[in-house]
VEXMAR-745928 format. One record per residue (C-alpha): residue number from 1; x, z, y; residue in three letters. Coordinates in Angstrom, 3 decimals. Layout:
% residues N
<pt pos="NUM" xx="X" zz="Z" yy="Y" code="ALA"/>
...
% end
This chain:
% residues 291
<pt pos="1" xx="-20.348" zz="24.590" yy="17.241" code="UNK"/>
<pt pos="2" xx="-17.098" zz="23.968" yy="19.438" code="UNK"/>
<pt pos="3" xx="-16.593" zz="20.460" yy="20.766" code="UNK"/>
<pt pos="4" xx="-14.124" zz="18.445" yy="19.304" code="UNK"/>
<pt pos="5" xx="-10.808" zz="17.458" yy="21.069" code="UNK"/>
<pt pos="6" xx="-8.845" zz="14.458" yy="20.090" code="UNK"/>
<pt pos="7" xx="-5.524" zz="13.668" yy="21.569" code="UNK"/>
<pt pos="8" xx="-3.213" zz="10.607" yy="21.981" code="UNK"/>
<pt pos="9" xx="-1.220" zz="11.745" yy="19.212" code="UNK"/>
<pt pos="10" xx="-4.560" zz="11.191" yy="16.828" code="UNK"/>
<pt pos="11" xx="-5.556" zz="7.995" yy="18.223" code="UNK"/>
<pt pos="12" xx="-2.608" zz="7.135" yy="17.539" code="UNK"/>
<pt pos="13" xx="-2.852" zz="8.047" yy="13.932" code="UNK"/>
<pt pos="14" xx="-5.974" zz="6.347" yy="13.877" code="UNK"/>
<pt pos="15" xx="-4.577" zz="2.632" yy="15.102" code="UNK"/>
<pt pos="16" xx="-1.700" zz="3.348" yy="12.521" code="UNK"/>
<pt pos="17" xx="-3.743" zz="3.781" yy="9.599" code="UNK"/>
<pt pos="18" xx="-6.329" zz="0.898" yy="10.417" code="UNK"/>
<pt pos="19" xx="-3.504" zz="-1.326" yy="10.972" code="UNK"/>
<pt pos="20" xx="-1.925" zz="-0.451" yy="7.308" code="UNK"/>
<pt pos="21" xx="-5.225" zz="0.197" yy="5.398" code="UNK"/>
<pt pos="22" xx="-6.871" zz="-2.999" yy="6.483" code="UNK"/>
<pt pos="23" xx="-3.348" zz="-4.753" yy="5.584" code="UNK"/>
<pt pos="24" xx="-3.379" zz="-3.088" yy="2.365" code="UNK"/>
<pt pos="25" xx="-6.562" zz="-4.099" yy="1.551" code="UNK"/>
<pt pos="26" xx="-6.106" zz="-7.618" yy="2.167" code="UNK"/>
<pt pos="27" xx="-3.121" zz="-8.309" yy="0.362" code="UNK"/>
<pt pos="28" xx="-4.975" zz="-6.261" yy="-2.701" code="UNK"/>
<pt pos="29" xx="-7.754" zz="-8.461" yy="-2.376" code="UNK"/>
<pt pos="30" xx="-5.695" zz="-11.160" yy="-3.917" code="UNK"/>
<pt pos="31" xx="-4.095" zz="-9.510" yy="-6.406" code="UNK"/>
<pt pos="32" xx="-7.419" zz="-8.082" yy="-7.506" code="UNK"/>
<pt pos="33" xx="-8.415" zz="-11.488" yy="-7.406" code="UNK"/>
<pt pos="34" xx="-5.852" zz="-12.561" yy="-9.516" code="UNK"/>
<pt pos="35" xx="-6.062" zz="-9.569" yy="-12.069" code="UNK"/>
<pt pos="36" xx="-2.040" zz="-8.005" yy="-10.567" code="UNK"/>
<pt pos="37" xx="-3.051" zz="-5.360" yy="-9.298" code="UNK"/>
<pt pos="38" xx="-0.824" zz="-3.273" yy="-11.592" code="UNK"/>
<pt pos="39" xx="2.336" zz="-5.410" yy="-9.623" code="UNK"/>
<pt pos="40" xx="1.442" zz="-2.944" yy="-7.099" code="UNK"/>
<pt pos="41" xx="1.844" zz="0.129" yy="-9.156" code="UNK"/>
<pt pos="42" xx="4.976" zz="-1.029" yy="-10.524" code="UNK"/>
<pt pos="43" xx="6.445" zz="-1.671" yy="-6.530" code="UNK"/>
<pt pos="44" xx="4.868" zz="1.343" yy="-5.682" code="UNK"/>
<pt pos="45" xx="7.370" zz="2.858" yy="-8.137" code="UNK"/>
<pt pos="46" xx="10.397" zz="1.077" yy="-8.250" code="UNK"/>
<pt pos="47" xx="10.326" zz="1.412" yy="-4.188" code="UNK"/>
<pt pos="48" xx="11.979" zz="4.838" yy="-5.267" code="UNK"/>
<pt pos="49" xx="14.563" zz="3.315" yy="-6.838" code="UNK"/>
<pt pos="50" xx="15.843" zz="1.513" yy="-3.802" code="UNK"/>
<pt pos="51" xx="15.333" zz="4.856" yy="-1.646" code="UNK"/>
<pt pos="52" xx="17.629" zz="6.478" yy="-4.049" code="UNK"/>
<pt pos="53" xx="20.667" zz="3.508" yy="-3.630" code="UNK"/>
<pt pos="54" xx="19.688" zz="3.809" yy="0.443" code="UNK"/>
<pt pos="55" xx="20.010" zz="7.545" yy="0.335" code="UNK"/>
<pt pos="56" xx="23.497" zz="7.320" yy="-1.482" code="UNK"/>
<pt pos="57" xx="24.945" zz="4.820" yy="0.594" code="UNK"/>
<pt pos="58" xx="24.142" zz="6.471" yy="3.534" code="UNK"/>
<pt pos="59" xx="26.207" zz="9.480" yy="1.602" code="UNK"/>
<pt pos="60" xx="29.447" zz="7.419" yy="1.139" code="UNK"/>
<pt pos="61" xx="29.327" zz="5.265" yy="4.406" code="UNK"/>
<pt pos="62" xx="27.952" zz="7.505" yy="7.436" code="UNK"/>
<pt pos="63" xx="27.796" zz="11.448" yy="8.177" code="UNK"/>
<pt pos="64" xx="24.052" zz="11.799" yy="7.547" code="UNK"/>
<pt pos="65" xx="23.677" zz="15.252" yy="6.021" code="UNK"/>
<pt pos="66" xx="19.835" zz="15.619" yy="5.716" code="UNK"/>
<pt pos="67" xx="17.392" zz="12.390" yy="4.943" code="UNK"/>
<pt pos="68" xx="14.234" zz="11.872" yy="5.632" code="UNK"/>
<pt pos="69" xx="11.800" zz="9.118" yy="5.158" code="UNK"/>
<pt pos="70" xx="10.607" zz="8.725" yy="8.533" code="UNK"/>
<pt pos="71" xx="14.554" zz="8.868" yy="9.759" code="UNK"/>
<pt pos="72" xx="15.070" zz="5.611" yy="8.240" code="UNK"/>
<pt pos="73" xx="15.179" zz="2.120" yy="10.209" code="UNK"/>
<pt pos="74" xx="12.425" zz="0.148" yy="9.172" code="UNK"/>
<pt pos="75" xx="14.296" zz="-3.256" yy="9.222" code="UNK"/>
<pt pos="76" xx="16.818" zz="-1.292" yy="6.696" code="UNK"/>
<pt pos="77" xx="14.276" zz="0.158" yy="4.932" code="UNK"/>
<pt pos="78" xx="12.166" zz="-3.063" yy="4.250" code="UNK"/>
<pt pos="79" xx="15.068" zz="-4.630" yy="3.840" code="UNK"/>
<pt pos="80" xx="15.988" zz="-2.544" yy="0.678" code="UNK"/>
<pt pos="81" xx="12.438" zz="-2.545" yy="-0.694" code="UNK"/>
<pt pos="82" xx="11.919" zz="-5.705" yy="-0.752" code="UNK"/>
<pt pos="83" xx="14.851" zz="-6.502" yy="-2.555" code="UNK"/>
<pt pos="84" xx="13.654" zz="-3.663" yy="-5.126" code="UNK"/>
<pt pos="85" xx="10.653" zz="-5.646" yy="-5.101" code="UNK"/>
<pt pos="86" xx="12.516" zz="-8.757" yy="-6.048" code="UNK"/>
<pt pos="87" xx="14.089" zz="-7.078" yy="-8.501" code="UNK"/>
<pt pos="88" xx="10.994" zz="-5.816" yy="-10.671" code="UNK"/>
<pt pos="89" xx="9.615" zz="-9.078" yy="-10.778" code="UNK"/>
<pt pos="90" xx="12.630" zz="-10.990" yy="-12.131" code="UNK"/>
<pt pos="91" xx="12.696" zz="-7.943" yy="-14.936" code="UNK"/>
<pt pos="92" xx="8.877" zz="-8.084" yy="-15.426" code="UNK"/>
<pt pos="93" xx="8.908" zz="-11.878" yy="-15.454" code="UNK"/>
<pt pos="94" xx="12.314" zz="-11.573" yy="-17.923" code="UNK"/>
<pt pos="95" xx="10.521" zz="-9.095" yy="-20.107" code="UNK"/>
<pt pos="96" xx="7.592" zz="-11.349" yy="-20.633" code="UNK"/>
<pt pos="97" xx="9.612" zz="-14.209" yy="-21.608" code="UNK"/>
<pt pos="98" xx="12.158" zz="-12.973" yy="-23.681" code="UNK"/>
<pt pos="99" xx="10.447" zz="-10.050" yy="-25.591" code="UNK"/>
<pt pos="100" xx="7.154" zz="-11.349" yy="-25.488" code="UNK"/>
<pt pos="101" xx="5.188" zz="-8.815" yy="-24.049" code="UNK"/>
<pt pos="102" xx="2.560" zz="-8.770" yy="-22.172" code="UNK"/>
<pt pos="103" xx="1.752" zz="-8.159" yy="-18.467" code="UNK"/>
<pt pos="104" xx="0.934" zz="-5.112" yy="-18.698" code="UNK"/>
<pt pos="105" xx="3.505" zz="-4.161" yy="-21.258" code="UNK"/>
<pt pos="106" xx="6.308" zz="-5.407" yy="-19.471" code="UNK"/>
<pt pos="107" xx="5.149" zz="-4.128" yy="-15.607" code="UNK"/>
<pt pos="108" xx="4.569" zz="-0.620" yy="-17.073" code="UNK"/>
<pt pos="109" xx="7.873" zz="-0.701" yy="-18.944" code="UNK"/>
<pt pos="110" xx="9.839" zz="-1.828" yy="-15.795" code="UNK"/>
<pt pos="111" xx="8.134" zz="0.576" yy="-13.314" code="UNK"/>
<pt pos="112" xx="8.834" zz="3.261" yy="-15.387" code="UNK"/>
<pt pos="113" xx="11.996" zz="2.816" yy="-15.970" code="UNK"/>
<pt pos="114" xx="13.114" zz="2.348" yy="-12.650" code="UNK"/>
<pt pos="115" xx="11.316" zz="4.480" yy="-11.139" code="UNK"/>
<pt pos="116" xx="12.773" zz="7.620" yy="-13.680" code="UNK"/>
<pt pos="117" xx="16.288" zz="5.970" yy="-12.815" code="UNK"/>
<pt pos="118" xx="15.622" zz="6.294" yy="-8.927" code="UNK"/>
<pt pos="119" xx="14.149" zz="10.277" yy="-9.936" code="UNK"/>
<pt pos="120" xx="17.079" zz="10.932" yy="-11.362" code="UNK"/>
<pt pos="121" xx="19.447" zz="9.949" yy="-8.579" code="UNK"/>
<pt pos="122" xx="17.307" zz="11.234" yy="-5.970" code="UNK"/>
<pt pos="123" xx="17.771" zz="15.091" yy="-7.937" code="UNK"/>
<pt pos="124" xx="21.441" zz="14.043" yy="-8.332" code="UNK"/>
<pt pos="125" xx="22.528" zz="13.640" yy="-4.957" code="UNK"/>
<pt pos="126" xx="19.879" zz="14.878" yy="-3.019" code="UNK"/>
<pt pos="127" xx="18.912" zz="18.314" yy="-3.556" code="UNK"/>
<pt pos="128" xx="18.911" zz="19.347" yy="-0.328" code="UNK"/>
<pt pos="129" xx="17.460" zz="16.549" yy="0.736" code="UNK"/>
<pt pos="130" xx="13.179" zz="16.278" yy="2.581" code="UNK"/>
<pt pos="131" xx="12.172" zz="13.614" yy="0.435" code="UNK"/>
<pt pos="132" xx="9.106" zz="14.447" yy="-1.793" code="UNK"/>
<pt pos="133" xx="5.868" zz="15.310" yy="1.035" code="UNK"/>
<pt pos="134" xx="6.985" zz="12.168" yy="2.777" code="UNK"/>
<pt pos="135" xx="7.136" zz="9.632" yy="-0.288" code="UNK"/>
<pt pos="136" xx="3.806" zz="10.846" yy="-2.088" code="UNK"/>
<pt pos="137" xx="1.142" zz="11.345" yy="0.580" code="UNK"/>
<pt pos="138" xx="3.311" zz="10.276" yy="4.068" code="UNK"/>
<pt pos="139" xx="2.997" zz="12.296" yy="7.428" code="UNK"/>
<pt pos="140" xx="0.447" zz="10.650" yy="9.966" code="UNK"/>
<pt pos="141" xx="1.684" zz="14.006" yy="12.241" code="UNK"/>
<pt pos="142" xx="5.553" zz="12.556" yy="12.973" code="UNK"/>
<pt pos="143" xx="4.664" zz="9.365" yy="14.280" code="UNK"/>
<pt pos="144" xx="5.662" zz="8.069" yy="17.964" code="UNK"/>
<pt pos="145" xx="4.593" zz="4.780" yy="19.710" code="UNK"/>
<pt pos="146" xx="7.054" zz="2.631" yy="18.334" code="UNK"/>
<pt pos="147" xx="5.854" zz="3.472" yy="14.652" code="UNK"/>
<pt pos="148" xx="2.741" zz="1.397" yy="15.975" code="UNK"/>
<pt pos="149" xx="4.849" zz="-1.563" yy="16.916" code="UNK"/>
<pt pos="150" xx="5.669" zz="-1.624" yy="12.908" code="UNK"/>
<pt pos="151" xx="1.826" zz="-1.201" yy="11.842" code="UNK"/>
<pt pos="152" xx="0.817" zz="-4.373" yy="14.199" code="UNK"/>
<pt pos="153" xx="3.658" zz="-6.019" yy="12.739" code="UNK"/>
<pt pos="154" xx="2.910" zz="-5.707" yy="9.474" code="UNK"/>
<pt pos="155" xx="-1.178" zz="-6.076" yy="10.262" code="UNK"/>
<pt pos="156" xx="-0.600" zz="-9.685" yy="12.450" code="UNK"/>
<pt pos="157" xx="1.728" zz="-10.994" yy="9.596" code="UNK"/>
<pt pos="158" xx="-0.929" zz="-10.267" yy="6.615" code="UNK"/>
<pt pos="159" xx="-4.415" zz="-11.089" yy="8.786" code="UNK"/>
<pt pos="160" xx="-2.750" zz="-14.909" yy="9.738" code="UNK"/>
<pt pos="161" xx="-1.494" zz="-15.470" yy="6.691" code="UNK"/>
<pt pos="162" xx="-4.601" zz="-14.912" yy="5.254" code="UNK"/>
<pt pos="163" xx="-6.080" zz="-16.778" yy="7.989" code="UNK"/>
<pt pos="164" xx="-4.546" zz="-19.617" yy="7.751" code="UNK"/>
<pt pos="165" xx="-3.847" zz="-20.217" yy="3.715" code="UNK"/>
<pt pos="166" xx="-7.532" zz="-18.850" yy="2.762" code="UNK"/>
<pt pos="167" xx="-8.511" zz="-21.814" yy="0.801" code="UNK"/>
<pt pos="168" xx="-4.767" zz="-21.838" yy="-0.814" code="UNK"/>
<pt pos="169" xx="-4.888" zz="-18.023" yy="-1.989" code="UNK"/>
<pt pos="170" xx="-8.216" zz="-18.381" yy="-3.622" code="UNK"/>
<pt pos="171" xx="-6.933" zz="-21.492" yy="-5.492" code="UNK"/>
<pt pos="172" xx="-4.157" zz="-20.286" yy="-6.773" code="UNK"/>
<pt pos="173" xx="-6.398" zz="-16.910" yy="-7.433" code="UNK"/>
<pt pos="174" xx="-8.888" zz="-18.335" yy="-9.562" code="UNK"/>
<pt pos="175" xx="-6.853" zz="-21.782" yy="-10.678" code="UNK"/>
<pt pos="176" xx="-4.083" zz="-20.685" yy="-13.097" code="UNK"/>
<pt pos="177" xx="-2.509" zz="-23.698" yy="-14.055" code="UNK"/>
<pt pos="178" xx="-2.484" zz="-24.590" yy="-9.582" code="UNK"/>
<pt pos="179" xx="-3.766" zz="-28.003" yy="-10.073" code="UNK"/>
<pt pos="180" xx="-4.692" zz="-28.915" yy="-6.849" code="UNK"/>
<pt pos="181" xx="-1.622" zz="-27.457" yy="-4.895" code="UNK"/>
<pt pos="182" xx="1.605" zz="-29.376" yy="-5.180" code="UNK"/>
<pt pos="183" xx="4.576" zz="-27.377" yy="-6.786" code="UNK"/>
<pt pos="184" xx="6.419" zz="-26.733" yy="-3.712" code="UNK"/>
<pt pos="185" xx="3.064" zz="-25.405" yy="-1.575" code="UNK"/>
<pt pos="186" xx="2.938" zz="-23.220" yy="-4.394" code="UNK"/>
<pt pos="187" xx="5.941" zz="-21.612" yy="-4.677" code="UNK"/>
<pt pos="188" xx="5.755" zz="-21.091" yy="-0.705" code="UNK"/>
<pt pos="189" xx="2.415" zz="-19.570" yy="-1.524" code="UNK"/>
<pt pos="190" xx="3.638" zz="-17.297" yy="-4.077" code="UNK"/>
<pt pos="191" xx="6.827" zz="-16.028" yy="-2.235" code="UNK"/>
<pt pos="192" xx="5.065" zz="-15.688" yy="0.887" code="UNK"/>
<pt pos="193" xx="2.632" zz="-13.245" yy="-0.492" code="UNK"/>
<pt pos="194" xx="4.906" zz="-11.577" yy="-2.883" code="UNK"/>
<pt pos="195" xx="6.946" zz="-10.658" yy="0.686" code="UNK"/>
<pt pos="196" xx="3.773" zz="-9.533" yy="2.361" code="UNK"/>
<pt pos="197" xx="2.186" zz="-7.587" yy="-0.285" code="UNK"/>
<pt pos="198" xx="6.081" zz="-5.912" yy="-0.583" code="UNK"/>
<pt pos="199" xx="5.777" zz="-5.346" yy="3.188" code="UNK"/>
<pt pos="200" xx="2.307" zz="-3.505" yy="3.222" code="UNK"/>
<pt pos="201" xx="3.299" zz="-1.257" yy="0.606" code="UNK"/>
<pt pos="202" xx="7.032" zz="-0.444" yy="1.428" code="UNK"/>
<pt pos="203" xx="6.203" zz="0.094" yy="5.424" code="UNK"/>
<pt pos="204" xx="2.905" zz="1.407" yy="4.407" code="UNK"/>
<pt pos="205" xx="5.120" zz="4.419" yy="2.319" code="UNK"/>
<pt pos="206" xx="6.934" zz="5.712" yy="5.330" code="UNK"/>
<pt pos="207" xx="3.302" zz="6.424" yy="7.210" code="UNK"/>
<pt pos="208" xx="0.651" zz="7.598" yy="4.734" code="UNK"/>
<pt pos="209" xx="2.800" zz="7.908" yy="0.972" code="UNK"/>
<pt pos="210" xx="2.593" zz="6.206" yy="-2.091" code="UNK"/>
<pt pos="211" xx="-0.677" zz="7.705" yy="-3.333" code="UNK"/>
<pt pos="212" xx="-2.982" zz="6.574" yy="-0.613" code="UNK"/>
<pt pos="213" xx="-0.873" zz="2.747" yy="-0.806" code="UNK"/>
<pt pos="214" xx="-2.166" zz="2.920" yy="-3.952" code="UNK"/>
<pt pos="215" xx="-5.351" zz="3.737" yy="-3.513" code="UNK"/>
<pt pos="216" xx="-5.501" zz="1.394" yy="-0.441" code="UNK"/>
<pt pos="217" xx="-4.721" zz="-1.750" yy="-2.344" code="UNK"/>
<pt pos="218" xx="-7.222" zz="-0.969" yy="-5.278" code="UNK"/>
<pt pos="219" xx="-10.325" zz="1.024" yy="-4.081" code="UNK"/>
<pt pos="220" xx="-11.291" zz="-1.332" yy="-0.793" code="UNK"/>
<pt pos="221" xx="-11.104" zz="-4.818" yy="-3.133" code="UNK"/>
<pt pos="222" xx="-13.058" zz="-2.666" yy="-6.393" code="UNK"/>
<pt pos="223" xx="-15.347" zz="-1.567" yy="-4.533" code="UNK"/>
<pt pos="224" xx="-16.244" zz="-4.712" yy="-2.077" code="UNK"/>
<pt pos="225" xx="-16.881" zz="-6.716" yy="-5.058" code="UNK"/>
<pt pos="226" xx="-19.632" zz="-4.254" yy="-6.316" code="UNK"/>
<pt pos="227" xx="-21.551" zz="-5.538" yy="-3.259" code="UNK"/>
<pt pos="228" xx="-20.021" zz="-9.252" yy="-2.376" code="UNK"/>
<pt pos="229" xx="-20.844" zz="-12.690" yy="-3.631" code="UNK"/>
<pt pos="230" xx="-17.719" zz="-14.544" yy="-2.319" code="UNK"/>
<pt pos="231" xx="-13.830" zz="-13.892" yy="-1.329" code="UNK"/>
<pt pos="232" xx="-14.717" zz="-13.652" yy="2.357" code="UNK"/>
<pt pos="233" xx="-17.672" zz="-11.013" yy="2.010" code="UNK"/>
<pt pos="234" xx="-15.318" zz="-9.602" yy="-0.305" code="UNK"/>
<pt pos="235" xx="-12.275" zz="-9.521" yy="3.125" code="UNK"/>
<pt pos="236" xx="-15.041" zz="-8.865" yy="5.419" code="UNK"/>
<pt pos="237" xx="-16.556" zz="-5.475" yy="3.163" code="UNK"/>
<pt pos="238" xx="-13.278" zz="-4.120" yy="2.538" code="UNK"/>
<pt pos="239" xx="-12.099" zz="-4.722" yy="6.680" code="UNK"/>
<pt pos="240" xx="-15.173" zz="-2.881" yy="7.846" code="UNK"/>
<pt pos="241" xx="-15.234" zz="0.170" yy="5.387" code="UNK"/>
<pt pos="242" xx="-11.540" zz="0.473" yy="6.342" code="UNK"/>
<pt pos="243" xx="-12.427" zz="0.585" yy="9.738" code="UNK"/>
<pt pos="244" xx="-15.504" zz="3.018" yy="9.233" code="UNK"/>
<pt pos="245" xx="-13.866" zz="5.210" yy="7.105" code="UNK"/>
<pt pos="246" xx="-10.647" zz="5.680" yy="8.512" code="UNK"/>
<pt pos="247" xx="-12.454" zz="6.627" yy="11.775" code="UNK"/>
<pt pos="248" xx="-14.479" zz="9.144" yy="9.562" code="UNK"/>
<pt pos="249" xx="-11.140" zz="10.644" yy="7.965" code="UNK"/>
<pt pos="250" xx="-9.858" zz="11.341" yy="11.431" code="UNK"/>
<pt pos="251" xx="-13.021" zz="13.195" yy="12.355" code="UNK"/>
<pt pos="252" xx="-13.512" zz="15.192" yy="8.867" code="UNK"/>
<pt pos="253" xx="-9.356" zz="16.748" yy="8.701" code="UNK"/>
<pt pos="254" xx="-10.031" zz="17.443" yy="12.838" code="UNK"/>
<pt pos="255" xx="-13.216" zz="19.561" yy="11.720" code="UNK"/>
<pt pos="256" xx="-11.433" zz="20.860" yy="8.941" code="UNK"/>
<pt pos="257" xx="-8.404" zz="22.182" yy="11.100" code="UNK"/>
<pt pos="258" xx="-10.498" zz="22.848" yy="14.794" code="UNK"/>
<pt pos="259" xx="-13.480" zz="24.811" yy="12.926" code="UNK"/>
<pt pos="260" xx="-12.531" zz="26.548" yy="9.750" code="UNK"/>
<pt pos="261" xx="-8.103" zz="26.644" yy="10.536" code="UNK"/>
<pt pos="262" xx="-7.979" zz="24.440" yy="7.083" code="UNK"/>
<pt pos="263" xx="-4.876" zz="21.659" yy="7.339" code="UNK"/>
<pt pos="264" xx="-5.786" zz="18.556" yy="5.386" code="UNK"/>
<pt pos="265" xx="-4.047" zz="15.514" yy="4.741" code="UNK"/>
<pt pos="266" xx="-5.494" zz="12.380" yy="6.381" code="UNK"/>
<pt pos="267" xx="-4.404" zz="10.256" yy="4.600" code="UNK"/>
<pt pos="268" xx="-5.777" zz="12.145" yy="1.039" code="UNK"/>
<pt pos="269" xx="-8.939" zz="12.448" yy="3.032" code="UNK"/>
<pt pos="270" xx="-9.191" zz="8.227" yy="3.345" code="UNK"/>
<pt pos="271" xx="-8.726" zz="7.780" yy="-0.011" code="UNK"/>
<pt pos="272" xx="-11.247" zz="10.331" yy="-1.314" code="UNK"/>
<pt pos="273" xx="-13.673" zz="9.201" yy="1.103" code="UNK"/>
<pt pos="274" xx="-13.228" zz="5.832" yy="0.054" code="UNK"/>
<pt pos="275" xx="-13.201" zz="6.841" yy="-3.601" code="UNK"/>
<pt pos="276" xx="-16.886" zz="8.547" yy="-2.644" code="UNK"/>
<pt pos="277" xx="-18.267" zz="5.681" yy="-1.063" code="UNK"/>
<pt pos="278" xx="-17.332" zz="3.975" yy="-4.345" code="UNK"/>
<pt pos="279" xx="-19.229" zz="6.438" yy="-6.445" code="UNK"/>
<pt pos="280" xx="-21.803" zz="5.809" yy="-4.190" code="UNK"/>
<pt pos="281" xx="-22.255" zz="1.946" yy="-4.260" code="UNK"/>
<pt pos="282" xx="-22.042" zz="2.247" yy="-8.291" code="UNK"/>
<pt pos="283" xx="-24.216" zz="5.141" yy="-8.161" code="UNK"/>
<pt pos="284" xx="-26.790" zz="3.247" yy="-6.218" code="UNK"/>
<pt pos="285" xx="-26.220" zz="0.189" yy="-8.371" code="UNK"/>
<pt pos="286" xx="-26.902" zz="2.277" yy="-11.684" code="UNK"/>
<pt pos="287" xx="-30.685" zz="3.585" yy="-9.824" code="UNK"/>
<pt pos="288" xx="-31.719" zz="0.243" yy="-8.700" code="UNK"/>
<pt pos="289" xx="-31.015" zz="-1.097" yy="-12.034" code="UNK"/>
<pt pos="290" xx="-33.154" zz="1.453" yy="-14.253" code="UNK"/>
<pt pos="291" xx="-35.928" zz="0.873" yy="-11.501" code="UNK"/>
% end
């Protein structure tokens, strides 16, 4: 069996994608906690409508000919997202109000919506464009260093904040009327994480795609409370499988392409692994149960 070679380029890959998947996972902690984790489908979605207004001002106000995700600024491109972000909630939050639908109602209608409007602008004005590989599954392979000053960014923001308003985000994700936190505290507390769960995903799209954002925010926090009895076994679970099996997703696509000449995504490759080990823990769960 030949010996496996990893370059900087890989370990590279690998810092990137703990940084993103452990900040995924603790920012969909809370809104698994909280029953929202549909709010990150419907960013996940509208995201593309921002991409699309992006793209065609970059059309009308600059020379850029060809686009592509991992072109883009990432101040500009948060920057844009996160006012998308902004704007599904006021429609979601409109929606429920005014029509009186439900959450789920209302967050599928929005995300839908938008996100057809931004697929319809993207085919308009940007056929020739490189946008589709990039925005569903990423591309770990065009990174450089300064792509990892973004992903420690993004991963010291959400780790303190967590940190430091623990107790806070587990009131206010198992106390819905917020009775012990003051009103201000818990608007702070609201907007704060609304901003960092927008800046996980949004910065999380340009590395490893929507798909695996996805299935970052949801898996980790489903799966960890198969296995936990409180919020920080549940943090602690989801930050070590992250770690473990990102590692093992690195190894399995560089066996894949060293041994057999197969090209797999690694960032497809996390999420099914992490989708296994979920099988597995309920599997396991369902045996020591009829025993």
């Amino acid at each position: 069996m030949r010996h496996l070679n990893f370059t900087v380029g890989e370990g590279m890959q690998l810092l990137l994608l703990l940084c993103f998947s452990i900040s995924l996972s603790l920012v969909g902690t809370f809104l698994f906690l909280r029953k929202k984790s549909m709010i990150a489908n419907a960013i996940s979605h509208t995201v593309l409508f921002g991409i699309a207004l992006l793209f065609i001002g970059m059309k009308i106000f600059t020379d850029e000919t060809h686009f592509s995700l991992l072109s883009m600024g990432i101040s500009v491109y948060v920057l844009v997202s996160i006012i998308t972000t902004f704007i599904t909630i006021f429609l979601i939050e409109g929606l429920k109000k005014y029509t009186h639908l439900n959450s789920d109602a209302s967050t599928a209608l929005v995300f839908s919506t938008l996100f057809s409007i931004g697929a319809i602008l993207i085919t308009m004005f940007t056929r020739s464009a490189h946008v589709g590989v990039d925005i569903i599954m990423g591309n770990l392979d065009l990174i450089h260093r300064d792509d990892l000053i973004t992903g420690g960014m993004v991963f010291f923001l959400c780790a303190s904040f967590v940190y430091f308003f623990f107790n806070d985000l587990v009131v206010l994700s198992f106390d819905g009327m917020v009775t012990h936190l003051s009103k201000k505290n818990s608007i702070f507390l609201q907007f704060g994480f609304l901003f960092l769960t927008s800046l996980a995903i949004t910065s999380g799209f340009r590395f490893v795609g929507i798909a695996p954002v996805l299935g970052l925010i949801i898996i980790p926090p489903v799966t960890a409370s198969l296995v936990s009895k409180s919020v920080k076994d549940l943090i602690t679970f989801s930050v070590v499988t992250n770690i473990l099996v990102g590692i093992l997703s690195i190894v399995v696509t560089k066996v894949f392409w060293q041994i057999y000449g197969i090209g797999l995504s690694t960032s497809g490759m996390l999420i099914t692994l992490h989708f296994l080990l979920f099988l597995g823990i309920v599997g396991k769960r369902e045996i020591e149960a009829r025993i």
